[in-house]
C-alpha positions in Angstrom: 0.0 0.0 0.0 1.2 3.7 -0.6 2.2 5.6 2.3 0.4 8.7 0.6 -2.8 9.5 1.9 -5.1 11.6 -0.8 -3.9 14.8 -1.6 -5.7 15.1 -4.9 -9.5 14.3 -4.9 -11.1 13.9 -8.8 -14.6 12.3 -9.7 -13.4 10.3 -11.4 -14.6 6.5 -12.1 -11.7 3.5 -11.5 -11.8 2.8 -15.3 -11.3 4.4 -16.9 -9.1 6.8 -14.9 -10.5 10.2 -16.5 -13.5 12.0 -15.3 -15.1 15.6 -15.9 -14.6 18.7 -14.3 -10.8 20.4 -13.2 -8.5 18.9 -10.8 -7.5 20.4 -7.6 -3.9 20.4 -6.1 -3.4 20.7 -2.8 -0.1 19.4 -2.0 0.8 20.7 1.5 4.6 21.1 2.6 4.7 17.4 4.3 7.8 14.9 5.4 6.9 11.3 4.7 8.5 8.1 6.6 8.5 5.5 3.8 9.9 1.9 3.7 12.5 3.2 6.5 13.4 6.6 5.4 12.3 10.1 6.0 11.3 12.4 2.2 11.6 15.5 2.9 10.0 17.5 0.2 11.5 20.4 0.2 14.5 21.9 2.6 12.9 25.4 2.4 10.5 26.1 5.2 7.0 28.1 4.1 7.7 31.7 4.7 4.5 33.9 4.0 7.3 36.8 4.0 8.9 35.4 0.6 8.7 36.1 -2.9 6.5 34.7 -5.0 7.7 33.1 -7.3 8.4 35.4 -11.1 8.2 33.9 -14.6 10.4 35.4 -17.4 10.5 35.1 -20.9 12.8 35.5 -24.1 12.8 34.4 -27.8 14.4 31.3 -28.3 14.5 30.8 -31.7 12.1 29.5 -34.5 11.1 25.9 -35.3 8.0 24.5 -38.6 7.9 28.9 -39.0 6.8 29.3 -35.4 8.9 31.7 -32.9 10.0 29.9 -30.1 10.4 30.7 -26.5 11.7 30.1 -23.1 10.3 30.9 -19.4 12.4 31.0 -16.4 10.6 30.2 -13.3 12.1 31.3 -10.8 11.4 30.9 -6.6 13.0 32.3 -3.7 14.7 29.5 -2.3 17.2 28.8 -5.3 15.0 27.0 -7.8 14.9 27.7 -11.7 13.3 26.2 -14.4 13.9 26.9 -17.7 10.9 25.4 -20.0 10.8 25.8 -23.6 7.1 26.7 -25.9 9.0 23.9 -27.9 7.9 20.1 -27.0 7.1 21.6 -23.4 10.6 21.6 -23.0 12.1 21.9 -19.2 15.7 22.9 -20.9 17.0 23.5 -17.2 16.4 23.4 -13.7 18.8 24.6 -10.9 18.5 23.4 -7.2 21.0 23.9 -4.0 22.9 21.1 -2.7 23.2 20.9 1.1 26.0 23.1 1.3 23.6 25.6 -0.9 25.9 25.6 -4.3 23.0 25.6 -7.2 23.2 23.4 -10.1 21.3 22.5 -13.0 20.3 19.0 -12.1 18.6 17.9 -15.7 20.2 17.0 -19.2 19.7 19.0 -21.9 20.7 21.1 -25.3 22.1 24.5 -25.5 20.2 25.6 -28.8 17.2 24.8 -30.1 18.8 23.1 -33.4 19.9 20.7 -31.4 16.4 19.6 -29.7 15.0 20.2 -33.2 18.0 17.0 -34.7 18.0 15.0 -30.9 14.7 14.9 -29.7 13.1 14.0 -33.1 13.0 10.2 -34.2 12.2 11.6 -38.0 15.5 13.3 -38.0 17.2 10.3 -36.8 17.5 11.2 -32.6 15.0 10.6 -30.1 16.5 11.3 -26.5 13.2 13.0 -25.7 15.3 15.0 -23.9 13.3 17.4 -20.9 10.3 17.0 -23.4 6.3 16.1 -23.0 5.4 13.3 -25.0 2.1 11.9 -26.7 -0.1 11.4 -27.6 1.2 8.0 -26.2 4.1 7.6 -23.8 6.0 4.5 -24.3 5.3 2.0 -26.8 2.6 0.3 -28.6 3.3 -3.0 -29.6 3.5 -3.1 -33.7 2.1 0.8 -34.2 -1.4 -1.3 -34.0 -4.7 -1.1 -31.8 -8.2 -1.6 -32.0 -10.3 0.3 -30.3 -14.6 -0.2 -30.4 -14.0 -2.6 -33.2 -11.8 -0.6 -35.5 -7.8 -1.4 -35.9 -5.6 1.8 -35.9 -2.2 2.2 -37.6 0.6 4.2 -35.5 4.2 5.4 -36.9 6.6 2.2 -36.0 9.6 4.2 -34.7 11.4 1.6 -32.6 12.3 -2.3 -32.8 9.0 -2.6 -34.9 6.7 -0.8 -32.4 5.6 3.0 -31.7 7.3 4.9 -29.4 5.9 7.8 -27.7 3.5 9.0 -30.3 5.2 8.3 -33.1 7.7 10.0 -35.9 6.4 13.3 -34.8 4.8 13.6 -31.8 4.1 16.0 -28.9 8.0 16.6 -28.3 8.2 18.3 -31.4 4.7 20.5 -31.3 5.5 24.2 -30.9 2.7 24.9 -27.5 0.9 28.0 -27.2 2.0 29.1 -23.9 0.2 31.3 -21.2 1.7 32.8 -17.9 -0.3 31.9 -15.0 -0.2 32.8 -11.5 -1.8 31.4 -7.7 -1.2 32.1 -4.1 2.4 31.7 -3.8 3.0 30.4 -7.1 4.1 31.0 -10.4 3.3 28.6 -14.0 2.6 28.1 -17.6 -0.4 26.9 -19.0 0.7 24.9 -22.3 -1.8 23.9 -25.1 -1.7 22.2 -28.5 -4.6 20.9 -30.8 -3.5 17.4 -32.6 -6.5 17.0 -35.3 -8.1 13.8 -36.0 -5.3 11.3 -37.6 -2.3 13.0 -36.5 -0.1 10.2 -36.2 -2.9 7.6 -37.0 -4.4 8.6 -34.0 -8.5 8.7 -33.8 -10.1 11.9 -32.8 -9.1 15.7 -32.6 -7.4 15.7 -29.4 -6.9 19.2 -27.4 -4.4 18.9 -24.7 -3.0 21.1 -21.9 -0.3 21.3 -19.7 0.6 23.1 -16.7 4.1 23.5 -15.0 3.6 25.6 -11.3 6.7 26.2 -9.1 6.0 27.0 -5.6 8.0 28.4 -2.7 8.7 24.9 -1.7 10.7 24.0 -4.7 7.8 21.8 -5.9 7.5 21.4 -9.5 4.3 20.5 -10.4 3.1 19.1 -13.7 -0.5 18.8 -14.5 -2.1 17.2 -17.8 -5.9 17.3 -19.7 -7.3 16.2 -22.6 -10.6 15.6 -24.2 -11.2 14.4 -27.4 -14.2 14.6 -30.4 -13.6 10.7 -31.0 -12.8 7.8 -28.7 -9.6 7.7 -28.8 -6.4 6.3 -26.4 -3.9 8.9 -24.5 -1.0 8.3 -22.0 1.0 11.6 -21.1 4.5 12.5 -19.6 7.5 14.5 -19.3 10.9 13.2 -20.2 13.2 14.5 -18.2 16.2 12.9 -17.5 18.0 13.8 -13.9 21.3 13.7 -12.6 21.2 14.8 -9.0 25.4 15.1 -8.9 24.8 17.8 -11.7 24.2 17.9 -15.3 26.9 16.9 -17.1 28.8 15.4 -13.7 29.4 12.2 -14.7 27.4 8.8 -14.5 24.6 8.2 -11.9 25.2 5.3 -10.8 26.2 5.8 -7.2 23.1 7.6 -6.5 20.0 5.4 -4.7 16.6 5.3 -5.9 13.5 4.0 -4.4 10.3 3.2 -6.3 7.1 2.5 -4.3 6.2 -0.6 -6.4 5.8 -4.4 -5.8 5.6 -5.6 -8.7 6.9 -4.4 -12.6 5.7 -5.5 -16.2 8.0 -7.6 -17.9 8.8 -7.2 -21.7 9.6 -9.5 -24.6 12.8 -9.0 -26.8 11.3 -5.7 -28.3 10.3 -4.2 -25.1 6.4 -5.2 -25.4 4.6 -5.7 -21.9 4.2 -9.5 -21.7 1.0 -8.6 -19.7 2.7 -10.0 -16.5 2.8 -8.1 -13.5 5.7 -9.3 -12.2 6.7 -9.6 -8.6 10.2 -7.3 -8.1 11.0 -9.3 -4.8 13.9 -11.1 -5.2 15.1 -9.6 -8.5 17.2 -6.8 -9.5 13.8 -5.0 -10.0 13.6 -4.5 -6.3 13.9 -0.9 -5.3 11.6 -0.6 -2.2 14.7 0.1 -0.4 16.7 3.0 -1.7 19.6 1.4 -4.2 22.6 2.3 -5.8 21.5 2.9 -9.5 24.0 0.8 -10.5 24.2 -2.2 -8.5 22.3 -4.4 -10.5 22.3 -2.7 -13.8 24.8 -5.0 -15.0 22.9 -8.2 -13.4 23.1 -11.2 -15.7 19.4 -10.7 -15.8 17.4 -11.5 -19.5 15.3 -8.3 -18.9 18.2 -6.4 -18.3 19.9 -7.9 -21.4 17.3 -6.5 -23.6 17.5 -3.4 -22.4 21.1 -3.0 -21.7 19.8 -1.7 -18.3 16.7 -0.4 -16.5 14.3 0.6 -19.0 10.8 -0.6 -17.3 7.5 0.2 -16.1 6.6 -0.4 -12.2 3.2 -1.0 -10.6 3.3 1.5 -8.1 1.6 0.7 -4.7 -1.1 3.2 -4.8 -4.1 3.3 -2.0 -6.9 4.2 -5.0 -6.9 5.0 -8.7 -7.1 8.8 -8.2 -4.8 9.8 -5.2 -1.0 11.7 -5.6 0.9 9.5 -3.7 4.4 8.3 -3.5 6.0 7.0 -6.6 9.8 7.5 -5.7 12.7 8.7 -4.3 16.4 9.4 -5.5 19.4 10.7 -3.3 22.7 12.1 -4.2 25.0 10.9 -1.4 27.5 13.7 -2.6 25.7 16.9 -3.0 22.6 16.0 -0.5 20.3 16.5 -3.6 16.6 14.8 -3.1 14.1 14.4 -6.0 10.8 12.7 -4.4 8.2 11.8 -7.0 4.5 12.2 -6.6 2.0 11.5 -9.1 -1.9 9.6 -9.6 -0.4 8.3 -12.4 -0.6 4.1 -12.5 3.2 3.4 -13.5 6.4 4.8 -13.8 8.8 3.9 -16.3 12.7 3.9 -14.9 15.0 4.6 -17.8 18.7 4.2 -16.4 20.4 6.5 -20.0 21.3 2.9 -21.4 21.7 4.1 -24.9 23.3 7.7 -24.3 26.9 7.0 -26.3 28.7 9.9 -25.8 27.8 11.6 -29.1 26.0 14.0 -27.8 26.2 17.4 -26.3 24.7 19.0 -23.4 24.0 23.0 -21.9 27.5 22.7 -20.1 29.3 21.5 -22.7 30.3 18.3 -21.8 29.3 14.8 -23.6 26.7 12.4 -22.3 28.0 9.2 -21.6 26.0 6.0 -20.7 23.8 6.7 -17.6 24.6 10.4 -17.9 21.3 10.7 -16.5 18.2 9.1 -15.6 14.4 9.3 -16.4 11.5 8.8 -14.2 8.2 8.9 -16.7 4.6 8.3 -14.6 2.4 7.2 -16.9 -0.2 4.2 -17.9 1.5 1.2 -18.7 3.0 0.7 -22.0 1.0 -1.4 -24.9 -2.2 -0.5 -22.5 -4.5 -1.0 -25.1 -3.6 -4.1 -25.9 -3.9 -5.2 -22.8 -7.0 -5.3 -21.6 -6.2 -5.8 -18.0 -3.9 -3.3 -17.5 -5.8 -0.1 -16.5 -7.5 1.4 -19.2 -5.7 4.7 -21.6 -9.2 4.8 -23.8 -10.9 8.9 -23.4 -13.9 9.3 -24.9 -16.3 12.4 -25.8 -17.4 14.0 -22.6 -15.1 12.8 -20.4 -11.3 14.9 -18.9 -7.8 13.5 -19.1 -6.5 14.5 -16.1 -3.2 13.4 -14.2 -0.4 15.2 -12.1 2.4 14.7 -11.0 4.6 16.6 -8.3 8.5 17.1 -8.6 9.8 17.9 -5.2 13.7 18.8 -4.9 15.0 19.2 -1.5 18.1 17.9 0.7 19.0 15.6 3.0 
């Protein structure tokens, strides 16, 4: 069971997990004991006296004849977030280690040519790098689905199947952005229309996403959709983190803890078998905070396929509809802490298997293997195919509507 009591409240019916109406965040300030450690979400107190936090913006370029351009937000306890109007981009963000030195603790591009080349599988990249992606996260097994008796057809972008949305998909949509503001907080409401077919995909589909940064050095990402058509949807943001610093090195000495008994196994191409596997007892098993890479090289056959972590966990969750815990990683160095809250079904661990040191990031430096890693809640891949894995299917009428919470803090 999650630790997490409620925090988020929808009406919303178990299955499908969308229902009508806006959600409500109320995430207070809390510290959680879970499986034998304390999260502490943020290592700012609330202070009523503070800033709120600003948002700034500046042309960033042009990308498919659209200006681009990037928002800093910015709090008053060290945090900065740089998110681009391109793919939803978060290009940057900058947190204090215990010793309060501020780095940018994500991977990313220093131009917008290069997310244009590296986040797009049509141009021969797809790091996905800080980017929202859809219309569906993760993979579809053969770019094929049938939904209320009719078989859809998806871009096959990777090892036969269709990766998160396709050859173009919401990574590479240029968002219509718009500031918003709440008590002690500070956002950006992004929206983009994908019309009936794009990418195969049934129905006109009208999608928004909102990034707040509070006082507390919460990030908080919420998504909705609704849709003309019956059609499927599974959202995220692909950020990939390195606590130590971007562009530090490998993560593997950092620990990680996902709330989740049980992961979804794959077949050679990465396809859910439509197990849920139990993690006990396999190098899946990260209810107790672990080195990142003390098992990546297991002689394990899921591991082989992937060349590391690159899997979706069940996470222990006390309802369909609550924000509870999903995970926690620790920099032993720097003191960094990212906890990870969302009422999203599953989180996909991606461990930077296939980062090969070709690639560039904002300080300079190359990206090696496990440069960084990414932490995606989402549904479960190949969902509609699976009929017993917890339904991605919106129709007419009813709200897409997930969030999830990324709190930095030290320990």
């Amino acid at each position: 069971m999650s630790i997490f009591k409620s925090l988020f409240s929808r009406s919303v019916p178990p299955r499908p997990r969308f229902g009508r109406g806006r959600a409500v965040l109320a995430v207070a300030a809390v510290a959680v004991t879970a499986l034998g450690f304390t999260s502490v979400t943020s290592s700012a107190a609330p202070d009523s006296t503070a800033r709120p936090p600003t948002v700034a913006k500046e042309y960033f370029g042009q990308a498919d004849n659209q200006a681009v351009y990037r928002y800093t937000l910015a709090n008053s306890h060290g945090m900065r977030v740089r998110i681009l109007s391109y793919g939803g981009i978060i290009q940057t963000l900058e947190v204090p280690d215990r010793r309060g030195h501020t780095a940018n603790v994500v991977l990313g591009f220093p131009t917008l040519a290069d997310y244009v080349t590296e986040n797009s599988p049509a141009a021969g990249g797809g790091t996905y790098f800080g980017s929202l992606v859809g219309r569906y996260a993760n993979r579809i097994a053969k770019g094929t689905f049938t939904l209320d008796g009719t078989t859809y057809h998806v871009p096959v972008n990777n090892n036969g199947n269709s990766l998160h949305g396709g050859t173009s998909g919401f990574n590479e949509k240029v968002w219509n952005v718009q500031e918003v503001s709440g008590p002690g907080t500070a956002g950006l409401r992004l929206s983009v229309v994908s019309p009936d077919g794009d990418q195969g995909y049934p129905g006109t589909l009208t999608a928004t996403v909102t990034y707040t940064l509070d006082n507390q050095n919460r990030l908080t990402i919420s998504y909705g959709a609704t849709t003309d058509k019956p059609t499927v949807v599974n959202l995220t943001n692909h950020t990939y983190w390195n606590l130590a610093g971007e562009g530090s090195g490998d993560v593997y000495d950092q620990r990680l803890m996902i709330n989740a008994d049980r992961y979804t196994p794959t077949d050679a191409t990465q396809i859910p078998t439509g197990e849920l596997a139990p993690v006990q007892g396999t190098p899946f098993d990260l209810r107790t905070p672990t080195a990142i890479g003390a098992h990546v090289a297991d002689d394990n056959a899921q591991l082989l396929v992937s060349q590391g972590y690159d899997h979706n966990w069940v996470l222990n969750r006390p309802d369909d509809t609550s924000l509870s815990l999903a995970a926690k990683a620790v920099d032993p160095a720097s003191g960094r802490v990212l906890t990870v809250l969302t009422t999203q079904p599953g989180l996909q661990f991606y461990s930077g298997n296939f980062l090969t040191g070709t690639l560039v990031g904002t300080s300079g430096k190359t990206y090696r293997q496990s440069a960084g890693f990414a932490l995606e809640t989402q549904h479960f891949p190949d969902s509609p195919n699976e009929p017993a894995f917890p339904s991605t299917v919106l129709r007419p009428g009813q709200t897409y509507q997930q969030t999830t919470v990324f709190a930095l803090g030290t320990e």
